[in-house]
VOKESE-617088 format. One line per 4 residues: for each residue x, y, z of C-alpha. Coordinates in pm, whole numbers, always signed. Layout:
X/Y/Z | ...
This chain:
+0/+0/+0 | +159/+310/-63 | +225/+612/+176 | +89/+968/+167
+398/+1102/+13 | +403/+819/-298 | -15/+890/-368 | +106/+1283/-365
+363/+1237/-614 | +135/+1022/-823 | -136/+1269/-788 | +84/+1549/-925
+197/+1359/-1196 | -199/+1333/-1310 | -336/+1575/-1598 | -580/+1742/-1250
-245/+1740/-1047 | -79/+1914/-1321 | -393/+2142/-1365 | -383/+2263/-1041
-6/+2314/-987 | -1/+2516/-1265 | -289/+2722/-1116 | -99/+2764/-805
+225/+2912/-983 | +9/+3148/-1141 | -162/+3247/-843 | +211/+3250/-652
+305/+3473/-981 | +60/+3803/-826 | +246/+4006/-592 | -98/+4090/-367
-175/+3694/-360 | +192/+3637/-265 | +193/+3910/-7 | -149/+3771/+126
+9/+3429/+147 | +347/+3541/+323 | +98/+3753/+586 | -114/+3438/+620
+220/+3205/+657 | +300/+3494/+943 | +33/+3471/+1081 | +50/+3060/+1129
+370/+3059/+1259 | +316/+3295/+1523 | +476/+3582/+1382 | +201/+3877/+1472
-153/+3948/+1361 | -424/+4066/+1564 | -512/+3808/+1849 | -898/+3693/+1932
């Protein structure tokens, strides 16, 4: 049975794995969607950011 990281590879190696990697690097391309990311990544890690 394969692990999580073999049925990730294979997925990304599929024509909808492909599809959607290929979204992401455009999205990752935008400098807002990148800055939203890194604040978002920031954020997650603990680095700042309004607290609830």
């Amino acid at each position: 049975m394969p692990g999580i990281v073999q049925k990730i590879q294979q997925f990304l190696r599929s024509p909808q794995g492909r599809k959607m990697t290929d979204q992401a690097k455009r999205y990752a391309s935008d400098p807002k969607n990148r800055a939203k990311a890194q604040d978002m990544l920031k954020r997650f890690r603990g680095g700042g950011g309004p607290r609830h």
